[in-house]
N, C-alpha and C positions, 0 to 999 in steps of 0.2 A: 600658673607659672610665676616665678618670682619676681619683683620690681626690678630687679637688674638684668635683663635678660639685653642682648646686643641686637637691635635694628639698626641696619645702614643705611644712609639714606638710595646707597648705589643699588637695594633691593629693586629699584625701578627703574634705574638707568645702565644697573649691568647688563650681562651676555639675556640670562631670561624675561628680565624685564622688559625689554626691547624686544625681545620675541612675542611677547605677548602684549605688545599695545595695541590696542583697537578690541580685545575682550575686555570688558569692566570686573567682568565675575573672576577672571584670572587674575586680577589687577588684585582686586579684593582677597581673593580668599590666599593670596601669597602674605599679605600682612594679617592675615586672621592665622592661618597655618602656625606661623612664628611667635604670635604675643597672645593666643586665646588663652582664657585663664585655666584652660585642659591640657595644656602644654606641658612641656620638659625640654631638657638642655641637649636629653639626646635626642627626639625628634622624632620618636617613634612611642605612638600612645591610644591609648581607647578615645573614641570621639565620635558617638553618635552622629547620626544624620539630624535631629532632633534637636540638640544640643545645637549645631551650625545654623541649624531655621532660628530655633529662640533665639541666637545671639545675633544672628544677624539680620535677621526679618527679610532676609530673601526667600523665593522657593526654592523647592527641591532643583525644580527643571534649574534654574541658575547657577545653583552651588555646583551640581552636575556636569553643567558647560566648563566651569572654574577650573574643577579638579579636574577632568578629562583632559583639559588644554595643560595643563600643570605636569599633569603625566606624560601627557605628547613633548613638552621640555626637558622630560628627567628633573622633575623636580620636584616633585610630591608625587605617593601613591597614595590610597585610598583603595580598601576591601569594605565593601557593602557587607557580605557577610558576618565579616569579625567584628567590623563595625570601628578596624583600626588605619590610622595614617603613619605617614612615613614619609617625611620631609627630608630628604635624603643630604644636603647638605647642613644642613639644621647642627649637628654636631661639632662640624668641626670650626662652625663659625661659634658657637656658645664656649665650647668648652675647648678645643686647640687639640695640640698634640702632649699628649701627656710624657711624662719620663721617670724611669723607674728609677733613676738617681740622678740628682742635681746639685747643686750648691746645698741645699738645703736640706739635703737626705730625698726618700723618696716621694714621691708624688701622692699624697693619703687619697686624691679624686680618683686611684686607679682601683681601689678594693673597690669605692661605690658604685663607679661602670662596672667592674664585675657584678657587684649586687645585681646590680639593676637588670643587667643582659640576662645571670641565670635567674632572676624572677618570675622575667617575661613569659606569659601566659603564649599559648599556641596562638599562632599569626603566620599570615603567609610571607611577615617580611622578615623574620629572624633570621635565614640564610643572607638575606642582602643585607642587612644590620651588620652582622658577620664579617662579610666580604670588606666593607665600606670600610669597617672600623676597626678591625682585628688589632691591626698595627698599631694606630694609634691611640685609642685607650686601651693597650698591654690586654686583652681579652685572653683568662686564663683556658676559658675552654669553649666546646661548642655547646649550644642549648638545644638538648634535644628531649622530644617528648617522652615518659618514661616508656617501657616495653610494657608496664602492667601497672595496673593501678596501685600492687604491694609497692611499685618503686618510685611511687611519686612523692615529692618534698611534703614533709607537712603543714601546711598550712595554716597563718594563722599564732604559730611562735612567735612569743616575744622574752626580748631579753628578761631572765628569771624565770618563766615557766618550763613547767614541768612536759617534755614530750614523751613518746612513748614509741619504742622501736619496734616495728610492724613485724621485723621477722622474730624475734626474740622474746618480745612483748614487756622486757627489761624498759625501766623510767632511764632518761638518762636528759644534765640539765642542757638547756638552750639558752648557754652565755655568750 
């Protein structure tokens, strides 16, 4: 996550922080959730279980209590299997409410929330990502996984290379 990222200090004296005093681990892993250097501005990201033990040298059984109690607030999820989180206010404290015209023309952060939503790799929080933030980063559409492997994005384009259309099998560029 970048150096500028927004921690308040009311993370601990707002609505959840005061719900969760007297766990440490929930204490903890709400300021590790927000500035880990695995982060993002949207709040929703890949994050090993491995990854939380090295950073933080607690155990499993702890990080465990943290995020359970976290979820019990509506305020972080956590999927063991995907191995992804979801800090579900995280967004709109990083990054606000976008707009598609201002003083300044439009808002250029609203293609890269696009980017990044239809990026996102299969996770069980892409519907609540959705829900949460449709509105306010202008989300052009929904992310859904493709029907067949011929229809999945190609992975791995970068601006200038050459990709290759699956049905046609016609070069066509990725600029």
């Amino acid at each position: 996550m970048s150096d500028y990222s927004k921690l308040y200090d009311s993370v601990l004296t707002g609505e959840t922080g005061r719900a969760v005093r007297g766990c440490w681990q929930a204490q903890i892993m709400m300021y590790y959730l927000i500035r880990n250097p695995h982060a993002n501005q949207y709040g929703l990201y890949y994050l090993p279980m491995s990854y939380i033990v090295n950073d933080l040298g607690h155990s499993d059984t702890d990080i465990k209590i943290g995020l359970d109690r976290l979820t019990e607030e509506d305020f972080a999820y956590y999927d063991d299997q995907t191995e992804y989180v979801f800090v579900k206010q995280m967004c709109h404290i990083q990054v606000g409410k976008l707009q598609s015209k201002g003083e300044k023309g439009p808002d250029h952060r609203i293609k890269g929330a696009n980017r990044f939503y239809e990026e996102l790799p299969k996770n069980p929080f892409i519907e609540m990502f959705y829900n949460q933030y449709s509105e306010s980063l202008i989300l052009q559409s929904v992310n859904k996984p493709p029907s067949s492997p011929l229809e999945a994005p190609l992975k791995g384009g970068r601006r200038g290379m050459l990709c290759y259309d699956m049905k046609d099998g016609k070069e066509k560029g990725n600029n």
